[in-house]
LOGU-679618 format. One line per field, with one value per residue (C-alpha): chain; x, z, y; residue number from 1. Coordinates in steps of 0.02 Angstrom, whole numbers. Layout:
# LOGU-679618
unit: A,...
u: X,...
w: Z,...
v: Y,...
pos: NUM,...
This chain:
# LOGU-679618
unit: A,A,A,A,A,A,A,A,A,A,A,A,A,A,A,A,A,A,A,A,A,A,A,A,A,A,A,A,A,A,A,A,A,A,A,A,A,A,A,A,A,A,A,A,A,A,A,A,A,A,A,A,A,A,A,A,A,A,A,A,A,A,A,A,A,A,A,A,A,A,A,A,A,A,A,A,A,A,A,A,A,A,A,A,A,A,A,A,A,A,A,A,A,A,A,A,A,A,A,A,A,A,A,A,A,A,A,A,A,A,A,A,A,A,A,A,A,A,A,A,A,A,A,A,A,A,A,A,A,A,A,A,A,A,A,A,A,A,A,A,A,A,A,A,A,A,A,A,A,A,A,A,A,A,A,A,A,A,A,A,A,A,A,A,A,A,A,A,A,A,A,A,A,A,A,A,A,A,A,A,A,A,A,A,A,A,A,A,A,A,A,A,A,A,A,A,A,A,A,A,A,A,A,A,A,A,A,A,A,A,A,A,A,A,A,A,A,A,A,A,A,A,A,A,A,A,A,A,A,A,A,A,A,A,A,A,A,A,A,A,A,A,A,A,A,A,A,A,A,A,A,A,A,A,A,A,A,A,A,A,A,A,A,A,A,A,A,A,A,A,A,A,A,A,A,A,A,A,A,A,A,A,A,A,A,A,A,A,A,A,A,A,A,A,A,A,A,A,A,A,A,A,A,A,A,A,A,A,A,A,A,A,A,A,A,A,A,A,A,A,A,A,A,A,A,A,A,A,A,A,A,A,A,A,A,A,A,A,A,A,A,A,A,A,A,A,A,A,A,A,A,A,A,A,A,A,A,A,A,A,A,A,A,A,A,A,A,A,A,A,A,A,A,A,A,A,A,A,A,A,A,A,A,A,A,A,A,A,A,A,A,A,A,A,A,A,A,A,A,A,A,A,A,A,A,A,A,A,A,A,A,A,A,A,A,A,A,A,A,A,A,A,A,A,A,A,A,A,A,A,A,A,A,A,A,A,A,A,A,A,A,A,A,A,A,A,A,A,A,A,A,A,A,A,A,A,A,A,A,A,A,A,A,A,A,A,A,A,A,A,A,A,A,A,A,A,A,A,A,A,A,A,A,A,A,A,A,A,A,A,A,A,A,A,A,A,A,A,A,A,A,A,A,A,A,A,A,A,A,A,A,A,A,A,A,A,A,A,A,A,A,A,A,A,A,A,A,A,A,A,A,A,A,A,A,A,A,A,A,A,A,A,A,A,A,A,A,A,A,A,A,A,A,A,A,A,A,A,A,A,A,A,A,A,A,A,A,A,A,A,A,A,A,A,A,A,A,A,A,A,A,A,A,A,A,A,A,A,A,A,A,A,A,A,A,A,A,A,A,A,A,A,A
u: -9698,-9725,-9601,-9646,-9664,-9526,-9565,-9424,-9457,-9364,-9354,-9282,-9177,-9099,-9030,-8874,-8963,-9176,-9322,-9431,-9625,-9609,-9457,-9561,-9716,-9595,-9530,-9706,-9752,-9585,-9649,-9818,-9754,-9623,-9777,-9821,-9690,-9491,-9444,-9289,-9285,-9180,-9101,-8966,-8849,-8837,-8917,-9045,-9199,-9079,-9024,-9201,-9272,-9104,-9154,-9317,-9235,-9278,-9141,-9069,-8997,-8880,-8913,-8901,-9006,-9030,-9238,-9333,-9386,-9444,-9589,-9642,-9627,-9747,-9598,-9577,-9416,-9476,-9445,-9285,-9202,-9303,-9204,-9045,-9086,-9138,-8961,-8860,-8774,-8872,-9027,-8927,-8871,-9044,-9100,-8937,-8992,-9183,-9108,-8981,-9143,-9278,-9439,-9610,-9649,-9596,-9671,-9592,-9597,-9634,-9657,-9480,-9419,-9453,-9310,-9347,-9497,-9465,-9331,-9448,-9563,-9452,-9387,-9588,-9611,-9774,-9747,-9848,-9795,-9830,-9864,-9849,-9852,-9963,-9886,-9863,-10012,-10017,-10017,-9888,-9974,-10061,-9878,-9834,-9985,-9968,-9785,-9840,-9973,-9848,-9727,-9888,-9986,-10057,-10057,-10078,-10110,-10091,-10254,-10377,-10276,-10138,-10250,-10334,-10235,-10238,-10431,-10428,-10487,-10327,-10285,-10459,-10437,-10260,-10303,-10306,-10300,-10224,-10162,-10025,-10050,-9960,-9954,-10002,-9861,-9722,-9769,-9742,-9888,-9834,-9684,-9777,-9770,-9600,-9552,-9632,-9573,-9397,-9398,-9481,-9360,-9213,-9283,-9330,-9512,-9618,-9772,-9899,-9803,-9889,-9772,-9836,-9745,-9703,-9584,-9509,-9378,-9276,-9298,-9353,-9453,-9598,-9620,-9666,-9535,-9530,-9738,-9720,-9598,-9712,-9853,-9742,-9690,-9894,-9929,-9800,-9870,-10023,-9977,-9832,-9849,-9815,-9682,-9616,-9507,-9456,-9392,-9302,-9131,-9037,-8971,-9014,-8892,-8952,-9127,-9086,-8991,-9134,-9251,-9139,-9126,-9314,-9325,-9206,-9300,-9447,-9529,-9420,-9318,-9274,-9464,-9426,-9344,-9235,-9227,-9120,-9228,-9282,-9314,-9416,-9558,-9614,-9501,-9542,-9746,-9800,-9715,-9803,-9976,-10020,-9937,-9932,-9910,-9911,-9843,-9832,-9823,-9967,-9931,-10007,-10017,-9985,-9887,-9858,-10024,-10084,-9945,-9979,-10190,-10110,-10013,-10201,-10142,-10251,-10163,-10179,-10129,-10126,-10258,-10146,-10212,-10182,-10152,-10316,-10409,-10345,-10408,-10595,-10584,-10568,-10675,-10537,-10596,-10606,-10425,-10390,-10307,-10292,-10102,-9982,-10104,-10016,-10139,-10290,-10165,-10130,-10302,-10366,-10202,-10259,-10436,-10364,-10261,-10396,-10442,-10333,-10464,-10545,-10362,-10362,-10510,-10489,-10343,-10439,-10564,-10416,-10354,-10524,-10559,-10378,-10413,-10569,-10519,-10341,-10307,-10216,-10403,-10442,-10256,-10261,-10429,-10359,-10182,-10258,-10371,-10233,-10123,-10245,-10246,-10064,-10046,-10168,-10067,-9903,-9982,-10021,-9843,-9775,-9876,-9833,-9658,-9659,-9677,-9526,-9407,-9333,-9155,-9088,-8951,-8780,-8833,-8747,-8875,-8879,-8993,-8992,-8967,-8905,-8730,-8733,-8707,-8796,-8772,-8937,-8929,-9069,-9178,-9118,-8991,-8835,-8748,-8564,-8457,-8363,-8273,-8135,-8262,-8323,-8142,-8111,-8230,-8196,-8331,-8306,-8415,-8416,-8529,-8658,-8855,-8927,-9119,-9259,-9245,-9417,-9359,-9227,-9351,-9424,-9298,-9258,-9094,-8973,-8827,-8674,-8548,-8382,-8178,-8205,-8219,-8302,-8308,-8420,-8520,-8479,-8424,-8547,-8648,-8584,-8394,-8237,-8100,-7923,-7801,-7629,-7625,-7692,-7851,-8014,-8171,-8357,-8428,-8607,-8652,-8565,-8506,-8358,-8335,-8179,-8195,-8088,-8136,-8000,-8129,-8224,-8063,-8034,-8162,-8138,-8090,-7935,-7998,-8145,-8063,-8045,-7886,-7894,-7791,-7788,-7871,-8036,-8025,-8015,-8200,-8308,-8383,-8315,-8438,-8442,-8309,-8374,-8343,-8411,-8495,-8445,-8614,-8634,-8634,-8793,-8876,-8792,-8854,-9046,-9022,-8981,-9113,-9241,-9183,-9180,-9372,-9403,-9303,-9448,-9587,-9526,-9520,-9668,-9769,-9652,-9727,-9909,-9888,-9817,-9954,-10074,-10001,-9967,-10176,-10191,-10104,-10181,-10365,-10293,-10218,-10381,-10511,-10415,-10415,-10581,-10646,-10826,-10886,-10929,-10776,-10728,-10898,-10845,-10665,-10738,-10870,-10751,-10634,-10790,-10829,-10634,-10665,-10821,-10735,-10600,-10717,-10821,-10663,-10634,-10778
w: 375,283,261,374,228,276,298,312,414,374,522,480,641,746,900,1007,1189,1150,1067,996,976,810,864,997,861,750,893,938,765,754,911,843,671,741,777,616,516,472,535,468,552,451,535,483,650,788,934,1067,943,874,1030,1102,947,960,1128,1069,934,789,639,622,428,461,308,315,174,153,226,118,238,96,80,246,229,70,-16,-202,-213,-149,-329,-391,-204,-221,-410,-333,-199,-330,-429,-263,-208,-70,-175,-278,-100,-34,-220,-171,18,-52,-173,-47,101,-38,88,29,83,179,303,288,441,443,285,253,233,50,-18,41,-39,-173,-209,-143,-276,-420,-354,-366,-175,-100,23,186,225,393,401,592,562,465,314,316,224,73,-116,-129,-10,-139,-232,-68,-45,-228,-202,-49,-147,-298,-196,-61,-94,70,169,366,459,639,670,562,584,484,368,327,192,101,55,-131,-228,-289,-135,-52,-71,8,175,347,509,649,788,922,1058,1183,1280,1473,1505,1441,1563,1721,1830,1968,1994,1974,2148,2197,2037,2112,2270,2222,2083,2218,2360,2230,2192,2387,2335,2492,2483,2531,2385,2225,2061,1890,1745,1546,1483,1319,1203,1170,1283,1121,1083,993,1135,1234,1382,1404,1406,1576,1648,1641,1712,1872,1894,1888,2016,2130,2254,2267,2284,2406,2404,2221,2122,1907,1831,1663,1570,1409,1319,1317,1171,1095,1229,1189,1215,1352,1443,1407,1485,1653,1657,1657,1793,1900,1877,1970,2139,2210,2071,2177,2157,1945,1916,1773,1740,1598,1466,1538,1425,1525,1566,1690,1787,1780,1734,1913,1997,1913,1972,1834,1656,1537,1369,1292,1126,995,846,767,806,733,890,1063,1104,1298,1341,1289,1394,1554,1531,1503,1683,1740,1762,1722,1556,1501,1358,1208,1074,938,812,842,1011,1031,934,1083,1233,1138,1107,1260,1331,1413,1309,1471,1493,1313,1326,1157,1099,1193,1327,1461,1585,1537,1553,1721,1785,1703,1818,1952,1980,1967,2109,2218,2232,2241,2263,2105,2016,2063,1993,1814,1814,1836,1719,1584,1588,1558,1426,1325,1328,1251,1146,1094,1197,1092,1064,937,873,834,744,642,592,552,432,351,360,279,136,128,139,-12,-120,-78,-111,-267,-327,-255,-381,-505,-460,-462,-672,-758,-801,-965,-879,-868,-724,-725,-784,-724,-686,-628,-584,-700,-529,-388,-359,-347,-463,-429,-504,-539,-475,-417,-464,-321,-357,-258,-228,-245,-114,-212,-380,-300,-257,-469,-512,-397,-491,-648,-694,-788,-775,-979,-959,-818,-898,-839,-799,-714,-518,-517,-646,-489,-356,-425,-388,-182,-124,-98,-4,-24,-145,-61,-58,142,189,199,10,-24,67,-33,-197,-338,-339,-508,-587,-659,-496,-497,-391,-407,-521,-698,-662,-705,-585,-643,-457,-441,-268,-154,-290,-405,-552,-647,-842,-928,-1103,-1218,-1323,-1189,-1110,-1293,-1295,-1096,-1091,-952,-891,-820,-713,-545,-447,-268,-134,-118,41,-43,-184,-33,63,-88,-122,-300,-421,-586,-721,-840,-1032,-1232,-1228,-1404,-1486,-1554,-1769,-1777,-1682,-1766,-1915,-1847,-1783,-1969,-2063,-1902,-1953,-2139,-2147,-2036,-2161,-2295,-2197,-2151,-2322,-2407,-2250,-2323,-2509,-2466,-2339,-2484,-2631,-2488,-2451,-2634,-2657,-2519,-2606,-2771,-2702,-2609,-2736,-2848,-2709,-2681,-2892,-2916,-2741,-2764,-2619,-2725,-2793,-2658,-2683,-2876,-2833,-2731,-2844,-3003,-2876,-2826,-3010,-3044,-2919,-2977,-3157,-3106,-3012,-3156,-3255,-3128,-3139
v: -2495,-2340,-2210,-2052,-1883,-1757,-1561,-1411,-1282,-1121,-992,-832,-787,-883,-776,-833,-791,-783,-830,-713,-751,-829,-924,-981,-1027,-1127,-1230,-1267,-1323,-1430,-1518,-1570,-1604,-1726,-1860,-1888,-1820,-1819,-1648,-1530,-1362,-1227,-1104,-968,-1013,-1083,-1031,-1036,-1118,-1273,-1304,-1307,-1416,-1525,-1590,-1637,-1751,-1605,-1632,-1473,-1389,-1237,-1118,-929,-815,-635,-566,-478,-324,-224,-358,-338,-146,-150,-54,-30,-76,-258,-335,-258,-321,-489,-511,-491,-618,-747,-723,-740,-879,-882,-931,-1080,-1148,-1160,-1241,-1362,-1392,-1451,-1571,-1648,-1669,-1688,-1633,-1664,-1491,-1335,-1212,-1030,-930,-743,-642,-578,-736,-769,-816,-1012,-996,-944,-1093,-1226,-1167,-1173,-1366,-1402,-1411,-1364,-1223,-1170,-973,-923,-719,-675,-491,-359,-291,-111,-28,70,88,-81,-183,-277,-276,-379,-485,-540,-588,-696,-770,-830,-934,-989,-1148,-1105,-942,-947,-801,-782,-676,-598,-448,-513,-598,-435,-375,-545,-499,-520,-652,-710,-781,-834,-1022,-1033,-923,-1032,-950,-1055,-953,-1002,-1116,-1189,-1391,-1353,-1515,-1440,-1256,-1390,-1314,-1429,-1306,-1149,-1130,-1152,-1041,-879,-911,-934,-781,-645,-705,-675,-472,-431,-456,-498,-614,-444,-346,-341,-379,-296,-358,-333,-460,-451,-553,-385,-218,-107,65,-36,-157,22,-11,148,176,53,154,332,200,144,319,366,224,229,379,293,112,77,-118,-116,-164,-159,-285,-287,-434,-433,-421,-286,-273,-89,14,165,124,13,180,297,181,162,332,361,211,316,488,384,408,262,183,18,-25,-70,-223,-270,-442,-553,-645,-819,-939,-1041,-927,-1070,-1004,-800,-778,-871,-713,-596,-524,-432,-443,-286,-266,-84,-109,36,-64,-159,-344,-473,-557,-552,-712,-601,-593,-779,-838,-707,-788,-938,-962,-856,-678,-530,-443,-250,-210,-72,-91,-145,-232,-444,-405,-301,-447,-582,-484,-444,-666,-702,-570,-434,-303,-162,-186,-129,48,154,145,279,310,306,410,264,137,150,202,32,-39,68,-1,-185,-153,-100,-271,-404,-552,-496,-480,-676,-720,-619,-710,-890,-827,-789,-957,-1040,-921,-929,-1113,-1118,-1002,-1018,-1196,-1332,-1433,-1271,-1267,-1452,-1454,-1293,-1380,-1552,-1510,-1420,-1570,-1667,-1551,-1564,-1739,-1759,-1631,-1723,-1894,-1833,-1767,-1917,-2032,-1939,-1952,-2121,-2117,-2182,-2043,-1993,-2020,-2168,-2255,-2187,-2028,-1859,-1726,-1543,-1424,-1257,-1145,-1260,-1323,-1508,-1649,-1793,-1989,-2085,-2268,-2374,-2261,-2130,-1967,-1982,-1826,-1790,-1699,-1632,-1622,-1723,-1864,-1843,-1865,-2015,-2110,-2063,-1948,-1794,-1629,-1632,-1753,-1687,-1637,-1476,-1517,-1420,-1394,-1490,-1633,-1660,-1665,-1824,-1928,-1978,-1918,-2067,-2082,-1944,-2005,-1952,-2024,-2055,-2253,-2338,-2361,-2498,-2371,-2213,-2242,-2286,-2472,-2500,-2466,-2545,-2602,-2621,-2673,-2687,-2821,-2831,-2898,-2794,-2801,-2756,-2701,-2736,-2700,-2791,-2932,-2916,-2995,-3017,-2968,-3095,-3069,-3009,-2909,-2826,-2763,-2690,-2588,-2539,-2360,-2360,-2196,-2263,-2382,-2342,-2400,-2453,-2534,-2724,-2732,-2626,-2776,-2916,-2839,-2870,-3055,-3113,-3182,-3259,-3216,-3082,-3161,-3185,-3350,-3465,-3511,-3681,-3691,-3773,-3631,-3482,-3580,-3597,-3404,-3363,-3447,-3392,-3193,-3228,-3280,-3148,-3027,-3091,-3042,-2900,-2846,-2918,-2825,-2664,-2682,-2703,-2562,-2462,-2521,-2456,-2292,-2263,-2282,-2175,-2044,-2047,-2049,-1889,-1805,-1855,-1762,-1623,-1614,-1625,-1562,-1677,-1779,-1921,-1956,-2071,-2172,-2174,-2258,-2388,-2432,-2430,-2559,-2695,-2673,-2733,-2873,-2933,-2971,-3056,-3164,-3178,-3233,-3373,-3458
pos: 1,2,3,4,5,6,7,8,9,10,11,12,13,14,15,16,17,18,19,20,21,22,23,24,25,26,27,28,29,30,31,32,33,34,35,36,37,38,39,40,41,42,43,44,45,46,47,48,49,50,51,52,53,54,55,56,57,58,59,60,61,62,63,64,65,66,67,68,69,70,71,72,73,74,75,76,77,78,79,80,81,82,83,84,85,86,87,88,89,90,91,92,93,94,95,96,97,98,99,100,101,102,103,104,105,106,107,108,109,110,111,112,113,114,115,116,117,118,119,120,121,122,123,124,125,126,127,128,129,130,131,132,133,134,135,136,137,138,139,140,141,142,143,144,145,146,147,148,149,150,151,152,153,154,155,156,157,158,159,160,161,162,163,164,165,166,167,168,169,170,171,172,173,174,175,176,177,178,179,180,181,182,183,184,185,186,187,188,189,190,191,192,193,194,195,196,197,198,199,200,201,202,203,204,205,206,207,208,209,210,211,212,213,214,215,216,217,218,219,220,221,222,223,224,225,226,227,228,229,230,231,232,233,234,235,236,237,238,239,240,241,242,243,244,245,246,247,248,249,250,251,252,253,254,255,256,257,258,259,260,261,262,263,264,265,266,267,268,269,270,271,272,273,274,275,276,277,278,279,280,281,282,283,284,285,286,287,288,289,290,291,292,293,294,295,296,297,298,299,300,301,302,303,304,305,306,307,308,309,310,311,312,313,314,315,316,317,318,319,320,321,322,323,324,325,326,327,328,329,330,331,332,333,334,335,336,337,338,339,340,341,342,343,344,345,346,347,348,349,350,351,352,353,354,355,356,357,358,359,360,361,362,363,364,365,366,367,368,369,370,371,372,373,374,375,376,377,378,379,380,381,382,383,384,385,386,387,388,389,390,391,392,393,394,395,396,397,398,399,400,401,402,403,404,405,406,407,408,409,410,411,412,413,414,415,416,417,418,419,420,421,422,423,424,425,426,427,428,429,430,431,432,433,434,435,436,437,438,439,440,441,442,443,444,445,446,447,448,449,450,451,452,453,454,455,456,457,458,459,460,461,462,463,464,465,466,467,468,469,470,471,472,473,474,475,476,477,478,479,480,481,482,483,484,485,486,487,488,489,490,491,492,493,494,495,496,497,498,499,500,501,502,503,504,505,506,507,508,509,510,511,512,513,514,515,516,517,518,519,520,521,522,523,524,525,526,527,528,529,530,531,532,533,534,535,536,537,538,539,540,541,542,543,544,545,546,547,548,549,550,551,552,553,554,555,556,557,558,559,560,561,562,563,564,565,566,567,568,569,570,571,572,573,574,575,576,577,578,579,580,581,582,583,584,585,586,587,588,589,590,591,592,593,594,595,596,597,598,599,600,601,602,603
């Protein structure tokens, strides 16, 4: 059975009580990696992603680093912050957390996350970076995209919006856009009903009453909360039946106050609805009529508006950017609004509402139409083909992995910026703990090699070498036992031989013996005696004569080797005397002319 290749994924938040979009995107990438691959999501903490990819069976690798936002912010102080993050400790713990899980390859998910990258490079791991956002523009934009396209063998963009910036040449051939999707099963539209019954009956929403929602991972000024509340207050005197709810996490107060206070300056502020962030949107998008999405900020997506034409609901939204570039693919251009218009925003709401049997069938149409073009058929085709690529690059490395090494068993190595020392046996690096674990079995950091983070990568991780039991387990496959009595052991796996020869226990340095209990001694098979076997006369005597002949040889073969080198040498010497191109015609003649006369002598 072949062994499945293993990929990281490094996300760059990881938030206690919601998922953001790219949270969301990761998870979603986990899942369909899981099939074919060995999957290790990275995270900083723990929190609402882990626990989401833990249920799904997702490995999960708790380690925190520092985000570039200067990258994502095309500022020029992106390189002078970016060299302190490489000489952190943060940067020689993520070297450290590569060598101890070894992946084949890594995906790195939004673009201030470069750190991980950035290590996985210099450990000689091919890296995927997801960019789910458009870098700021301006004079260091191409500062940024540059950056991006050192540490990325591949580059994936969200949208052509994102990808825009990455125009150059320099990073042409490593550009592949694949743009969320999402698995209809794992929405449950079986329960869609029951969900929008039980949601409306919980907010005093009546089946006639018409529900217009934006929902949101955190209530913020760029996801234009406040834009939706001018709109409700606009639409209220003219449409009695409707209501506003707003779902999202409140965690900017400030921003959160201002925008209840402009809820309760409304025509009837009972009509707007604040709701908690549901993680299961199963359970809150089949309540919603309408979905809005008037964001200020130029997103490279809009992961709110494929999910509202996902579960078929009609979606306006602000022409920005990524989010723009969804609604003209999948043909919902008239409900694009220019950004901060809050007048043509809820007009274009305004005329929806005047129909409700045409609101249905937009929203029909919308779910057709984010299928065909977003649906998980496109997404699949996309990601394959990249996978394919992938696979062929790591099959590669892996061969040439597979070359014999200039290090040899038992050696100590070290990477130059990580933290662990690792023991090479059976052609596999075993990690210590800890010191402690080094000096249980007798090994001294004197004698650890420094090597390349890459020169470690070629070597699988074994198992961790540690002083917990059990010890046949976790202590090295090969080492000198004893117990309490005087007897040396040579371990060998699981068999332990006794060394009874006088001169080998000589030359045994008693620092390299490690001392265990008797019952340790006791689990281990015992083998053969380990001693200096007595050769026979009459064979030391044919092993003398056997390496005295070859002695002769040896240096008869030296002499005519040395007559030859010597005439070498002097027909050198001669042309570089004389400089003529004949000369070396002349010496051979003048030699056949030798050889002719002895001959001539002999007969």
């Amino acid at each position: 059975m072949s062994v499945k290749s293993k990929v990281m994924l490094f996300s760059h938040i990881c938030h206690p009580a919601r998922m953001s979009g790219a949270e969301k995107w990761l998870l979603f990438l986990a899942r369909t990696l899981t099939e074919q691959y060995e999957v290790v999501l990275v995270v900083p903490c723990s929190g609402m992603l882990s626990i989401e990819a833990e249920t799904t069976g997702i490995r999960i690798a708790i380690q925190d680093s520092p985000l570039l936002w200067s990258l994502y912010e095309s500022s020029p102080a992106m390189h002078q912050e970016f060299a302190k993050q490489k000489a952190s400790n943060s940067y020689r713990s993520l070297l450290t957390l590569l060598h101890m899980h070894r992946p084949d390859w890594v995906i790195v998910n939004t673009s201030v996350n470069a750190l991980p990258a950035a290590a996985a490079k210099k450990a000689g791991i091919p890296v995927a970076w997801i960019i789910n956002e458009i870098l700021y523009p301006g004079v260091h934009q191409i500062d940024a995209v540059r950056m991006v396209n050192r540490y990325a063998d591949w580059i994936i963009g969200i949208s052509e919006a994102v990808l825009a910036p990455f125009k150059v040449s320099i990073v042409n051939n490593k550009k592949r856009l694949i743009s969320p999707s999402w698995n209809d099963a794992e929405l449950h539209p079986e329960g869609w009903e029951e969900n929008r019954r039980y949601l409306r009956e919980a907010h005093n929403i009546g089946d006639h009453e018409t529900l217009i929602g934006l929902i949101s991972g955190m209530i913020s000024v760029h996801k234009g909360i406040d834009q939706f509340i001018y709109m409700a207050g606009m639409l209220m005197p003219h449409f009695p039946q409707v209501k506003f709810l707003i779902a999202g996490s409140p965690e900017i107060t400030e921003y959160f106050d201002k925008c209840k206070t402009l809820a309760s300056s409304t025509l009837d502020p009972s009509r707007i609805i604040f709701h908690s962030f549901e993680n299961h949107i199963e359970q809150l998008y089949p309540a919603l009529d309408v979905v809005v999405v008037p964001s200020m900020i130029d997103e490279g997506f809009g992961m709110t508006a494929l999910e509202g034409m996902a579960f078929g609901k009609p979606v306006v939204a602000y022409d920005s950017a990524g989010l723009g570039e969804l609604l003209k693919n999948t043909g919902n251009e008239k409900f694009l609004v220019p950004k901060g218009d809050v007048d043509g925003l809820s007009q274009t709401i305004a005329d929806l509402l005047q129909n409700k049997d045409r609101m249905l069938e937009i929203g029909t149409k919308n779910r057709q139409a984010s299928a065909e073009s977003f649906g998980i058929g496109i997404f699949q085709n996309r990601f394959n083909k990249l996978l394919q690529e992938i696979d062929a690059v790591v099959h590669g490395l892996n061969r040439q992995y597979k070359v014999q090494s200039r290090h040899s068993e038992g050696f100590l190595l070290k990477g130059h910026s990580s933290y662990r020392v690792f023991l090479l046996e059976n052609g596999t690096k075993r990690p210590f703990i800890n010191k402690a674990a080094m000096a249980r079995y007798r090994f001294k950091m004197k004698d650890v090699q420094l090597v390349r983070e890459a020169e470690l990568q070629k070597y699988p991780t074994g198992h961790i070498l540690s002083k917990e039991e059990p010890f046949e387990v976790n202590s090295p496959m090969k080492m000198l036992l004893i117990g309490s009595g005087k007897t040396i052991f040579l371990r060998r796996g699981g068999i332990i031989h006794p060394v009874s020869s006088k001169k080998i226990l000589k030359k045994t340095n008693r620092k390299q013996i490690v001392s265990v209990p008797d019952d340790i001694i006791v689990r281990f098979k015992l083998g053969s005696p380990i001693r200096i076997r007595k050769k026979s006369t009459k064979r030391r005597i044919q092993r003398r004569h056997a390496w005295n002949r070859q002695l002769k040889r040896r240096s008869h073969l030296t002499k005519r080797t040395s007559s030859a080198i010597r005439s070498k040498s002097i027909k050198r010497n001669l042309q570089r005397f004389f400089k003529s191109p004949d000369l070396g015609y002349l010496l051979k003649r003048t030699g056949s002319h030798r050889h002719s006369k002895r001959k001539q002598k002999v007969d």
